[in-house]
N, C-alpha and C positions, 0 to 999 in steps of 0.2 A: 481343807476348805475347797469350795469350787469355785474356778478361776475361769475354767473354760470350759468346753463340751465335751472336751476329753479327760478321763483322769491320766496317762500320761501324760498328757499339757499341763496337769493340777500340778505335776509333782515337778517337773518344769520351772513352771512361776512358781513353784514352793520355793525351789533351792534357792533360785535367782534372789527371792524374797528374804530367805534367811541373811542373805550377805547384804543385801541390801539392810536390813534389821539392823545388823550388828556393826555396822559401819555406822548407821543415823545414833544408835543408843551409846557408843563411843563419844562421838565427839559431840553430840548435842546433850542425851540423857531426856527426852520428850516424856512429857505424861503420857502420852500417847501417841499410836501410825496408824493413821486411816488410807487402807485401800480406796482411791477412788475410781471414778471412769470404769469403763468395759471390765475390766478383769476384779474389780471391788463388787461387781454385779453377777458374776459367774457370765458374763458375756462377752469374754476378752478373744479379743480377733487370733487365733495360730493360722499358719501356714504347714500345711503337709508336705512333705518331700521325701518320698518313700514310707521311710522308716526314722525318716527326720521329723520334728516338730520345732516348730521356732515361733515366739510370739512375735507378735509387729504390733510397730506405731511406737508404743511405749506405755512404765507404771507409773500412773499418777499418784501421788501421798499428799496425804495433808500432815504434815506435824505437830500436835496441839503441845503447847511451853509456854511456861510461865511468866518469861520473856518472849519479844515480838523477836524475830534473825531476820536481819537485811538483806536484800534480794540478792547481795555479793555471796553474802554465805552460805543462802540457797540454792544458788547457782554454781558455787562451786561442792558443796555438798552432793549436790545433783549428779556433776561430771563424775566428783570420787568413787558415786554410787554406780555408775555407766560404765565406767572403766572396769570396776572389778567385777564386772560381771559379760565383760567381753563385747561392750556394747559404746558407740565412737560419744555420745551421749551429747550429739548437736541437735539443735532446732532446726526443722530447715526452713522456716521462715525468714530464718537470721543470713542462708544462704540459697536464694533465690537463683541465682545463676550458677548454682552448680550441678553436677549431674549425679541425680540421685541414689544413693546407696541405703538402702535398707538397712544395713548392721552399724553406716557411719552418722545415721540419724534418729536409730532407735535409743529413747532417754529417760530419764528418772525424773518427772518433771515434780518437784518439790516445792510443796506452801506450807505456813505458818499461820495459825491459829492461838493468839494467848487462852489461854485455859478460861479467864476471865469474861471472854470476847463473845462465849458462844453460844451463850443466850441472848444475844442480841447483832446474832448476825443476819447480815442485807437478804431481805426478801427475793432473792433471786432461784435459778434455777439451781447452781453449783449447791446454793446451801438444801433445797430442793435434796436434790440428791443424796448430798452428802450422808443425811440422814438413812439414807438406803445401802450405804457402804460399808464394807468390811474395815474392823477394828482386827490390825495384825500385829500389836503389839501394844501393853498397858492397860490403861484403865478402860471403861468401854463407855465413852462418853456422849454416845448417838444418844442418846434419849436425855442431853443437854440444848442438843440444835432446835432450836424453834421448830414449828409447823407452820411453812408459810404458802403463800399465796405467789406463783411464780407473774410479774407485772408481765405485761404486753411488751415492756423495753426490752426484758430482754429474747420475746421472740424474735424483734427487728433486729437486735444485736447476732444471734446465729444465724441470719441469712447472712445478714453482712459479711460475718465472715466466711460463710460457706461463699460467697461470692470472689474474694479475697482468695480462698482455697482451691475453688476450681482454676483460677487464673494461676495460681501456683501450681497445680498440675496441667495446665493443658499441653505444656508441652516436654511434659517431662514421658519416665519410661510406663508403659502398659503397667505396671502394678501401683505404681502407685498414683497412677491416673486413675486406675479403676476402684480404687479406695477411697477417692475424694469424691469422684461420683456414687457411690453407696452412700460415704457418708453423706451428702449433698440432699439424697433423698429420703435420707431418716430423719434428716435437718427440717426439712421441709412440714413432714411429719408430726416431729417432735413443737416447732412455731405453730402450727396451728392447733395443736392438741393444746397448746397454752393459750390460744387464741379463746379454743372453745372452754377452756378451763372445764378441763378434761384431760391431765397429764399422770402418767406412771410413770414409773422409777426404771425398769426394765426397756431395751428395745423391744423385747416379744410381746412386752406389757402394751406397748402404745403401738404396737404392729395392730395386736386382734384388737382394741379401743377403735381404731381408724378405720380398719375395715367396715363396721357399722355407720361409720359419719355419711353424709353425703358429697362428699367430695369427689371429683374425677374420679373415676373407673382406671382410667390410664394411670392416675399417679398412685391411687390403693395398691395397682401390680407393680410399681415401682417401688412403693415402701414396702411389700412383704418379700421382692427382690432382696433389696438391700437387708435386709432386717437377717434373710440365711448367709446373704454374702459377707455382714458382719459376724457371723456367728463360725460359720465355716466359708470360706473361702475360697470360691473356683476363679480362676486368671485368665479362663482360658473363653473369653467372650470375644465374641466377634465386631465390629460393626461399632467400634468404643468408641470413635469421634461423632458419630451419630448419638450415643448415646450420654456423651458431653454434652450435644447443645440439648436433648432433652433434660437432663439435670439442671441446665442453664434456665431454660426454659420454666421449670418449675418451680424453682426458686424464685425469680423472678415474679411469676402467678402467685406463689404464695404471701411475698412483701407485696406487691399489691393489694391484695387479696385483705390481707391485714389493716395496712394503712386506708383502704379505701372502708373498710367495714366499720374501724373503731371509730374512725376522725369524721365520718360520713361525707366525704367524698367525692367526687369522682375521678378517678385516675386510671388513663388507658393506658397513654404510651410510657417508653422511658423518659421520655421530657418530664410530662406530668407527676411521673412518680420524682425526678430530683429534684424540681422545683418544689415537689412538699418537703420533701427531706430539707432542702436548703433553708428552706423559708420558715416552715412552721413548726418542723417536726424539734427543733431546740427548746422552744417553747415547753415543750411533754414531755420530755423523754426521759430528763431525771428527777421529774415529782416522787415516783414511785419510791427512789433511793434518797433522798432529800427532805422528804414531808413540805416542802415550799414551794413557791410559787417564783422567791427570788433567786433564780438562777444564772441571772449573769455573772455576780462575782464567782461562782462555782468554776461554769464554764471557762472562766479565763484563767481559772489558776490550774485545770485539767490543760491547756493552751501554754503553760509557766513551766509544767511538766515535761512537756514533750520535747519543749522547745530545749529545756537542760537535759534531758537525754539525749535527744538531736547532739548538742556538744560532744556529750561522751561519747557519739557516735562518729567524730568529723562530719558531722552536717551542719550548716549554720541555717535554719530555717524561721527567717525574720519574719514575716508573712504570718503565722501562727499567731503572732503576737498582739497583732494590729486587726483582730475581731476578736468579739467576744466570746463565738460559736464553737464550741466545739470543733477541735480538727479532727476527732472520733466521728462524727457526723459529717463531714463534709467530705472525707479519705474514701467511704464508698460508693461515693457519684459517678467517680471516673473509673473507679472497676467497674461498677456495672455498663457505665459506655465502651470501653475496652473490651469488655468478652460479648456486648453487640458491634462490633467492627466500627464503632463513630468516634473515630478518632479527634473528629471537630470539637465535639461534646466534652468528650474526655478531657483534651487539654485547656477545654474554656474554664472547667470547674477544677483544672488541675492548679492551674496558676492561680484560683484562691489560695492557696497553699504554697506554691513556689514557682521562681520564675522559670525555672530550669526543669524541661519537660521532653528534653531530649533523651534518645531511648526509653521510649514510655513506658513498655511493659516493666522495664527493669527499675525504674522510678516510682511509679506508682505500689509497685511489692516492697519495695526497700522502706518508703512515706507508711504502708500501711502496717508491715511488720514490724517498725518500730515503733507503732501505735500497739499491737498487737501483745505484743512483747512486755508491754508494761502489765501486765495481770490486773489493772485495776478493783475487777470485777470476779 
């Protein structure tokens, strides 16, 4: 199969794949392993080094079973898979202040699909995809996944977290700061091609689609950038904090861009744009995944979640509890004021959420990846 641009990188992620295989069909037994992400698209990011090859980031799987397995045994299925393949198999969302290691946070990131479930699963991009991914093991059940229509939510959902992402690298090391900016502007990309409802399944696919849009000139060269840097990888760029705030910068233009086109508008600065997020944007955001209009008890039981993983986390974050808003919706205000230096901003909308607002940057990634972290979607 192809996994990457090179076939010794294929045979690479073959082997890695095979252990991984025979680990998941041990202890679970799955009707089926779907490749997802980069490497289920033959687009999967390696790194060169000499005559070395090494993938990075990580293999994403879906598991399809006849039973639903709880995100404990996902999770630890995952590490089992990570380990034996030479790999530390942490999130680093989960560890924000530490200093990053590429082999101690490359991971087998593992989900679960009942066999039952998958013709009626949520209109989003993931299932988007899915459909385009490689079956590496069992029955071959892509032409069970709907054909859907990716909503507008969730192109505001991967800003957000590209926004979330760049903050988690900005100060970490050159390589993996320069992968959150690649991906930042394929992100950008990818949102708006779902804007214009005009999306492929491929980065190369919705590289040459964008090229023809009208959209900036400067951001077109920034997505067919990122789209080779995805593919093959040079590290070796100069000028990267420059090129953080323009990824900042773009993303930013792009949620705008969005929210100011669908909802009609007008939003210039960042004020304007978190005051619609705060205000209005709960209102829409999960008709798309709900069929209704009655979204408050929704939101507050997504608020019920968090707040009982907060527990499991020693966090006690009472504040969640007492609105009915989404704290998914309201966690991206202050990243976005925090990577424009307005600290003021940040912690007005941060204490929607909690009173304790000391060490911001390190507050705000821990609130948001343990939003993050719940896979909801």
């Amino acid at each position: 199969m192809k996994y990457t641009n090179s076939k010794k990188g294929d045979k690479i992620v073959e082997k890695d794949l095979k252990v991984v295989r025979d680990i998941i069909i041990k202890e679970v037994n799955p009707i089926s392993i779907i490749l997802f992400g980069g490497f289920g698209k033959g687009e999967g990011t390696i790194e060169r080094r000499g005559k070395e090859i090494i993938p990075l980031n990580d293999y994403d799987l879906y598991l399809i079973t006849k039973k639903k397995l709880n995100e404990k045994q996902l999770d630890d299925l995952g590490m089992k898979c990570s380990k034996a393949i030479g790999r530390g198999g942490l999130e680093y969302s989960s560890y924000p202040t530490t200093k990053y290691d590429e082999n101690k946070f490359f991971h087998v990131d593992i989900r679960c699909i009942r066999y039952k479930d998958l013709k009626s699963l949520l209109p989003t991009q993931r299932t988007f995809e899915l459909k385009f991914s490689k079956v590496i093991y069992g029955e071959d059940v892509l032409d069970k996944i709907p054909d859907v229509t990716i909503p507008l939510s969730d192109a505001i959902r991967l800003l957000f977290n590209k926004m979330h992402h760049l903050l988690l690298s900005k100060d970490t090391n050159k390589k993996f700061k320069l992968i959150h900016i690649s991906k930042a502007f394929l992100d950008c990309c990818t949102a708006l091609l779902i804007y214009k409802n005009d999306m492929k399944p491929t980065y190369t696919g919705r590289n040459f689609i964008f090229k023809k849009t009208d959209f900036p000139k400067e951001l077109k060269s920034k997505v067919n950038w990122a789209t080779k840097m995805k593919i093959n990888p040079d590290f070796n760029v100069k000028n990267i904090d420059e090129l953080w705030n323009e990824a900042r910068d773009w993303v930013f233009y792009s949620l705008r861009y969005i929210l100011s086109n669908n909802y009609n508008v007008r939003l210039e600065t960042t004020e304007d744009v978190a005051d619609f997020i705060y205000k209005k944007l709960p209102f829409y955001y999960f008709i798309p995944y709900t069929k209704t209009r009655y979204l408050f008890p929704l939101q507050y039981y997504l608020n019920i979640l968090y707040f009982i993983r907060g527990i499991k986390n020693n966090k006690f974050l009472i504040r969640p509890l007492l609105s009915w808003r989404d704290v998914g919706l309201k966690l991206p205000i202050p990243i976005m004021f925090y990577i424009y230096n307005d600290e003021f901003n940040c912690r007005k909308y941060l204490k929607k959420i909690t009173n304790k607002t000391e060490s911001l940057k390190e507050r705000i990634l821990s609130l948001y990846g343990l939003y993050y972290e719940q896979k909801l979607i």
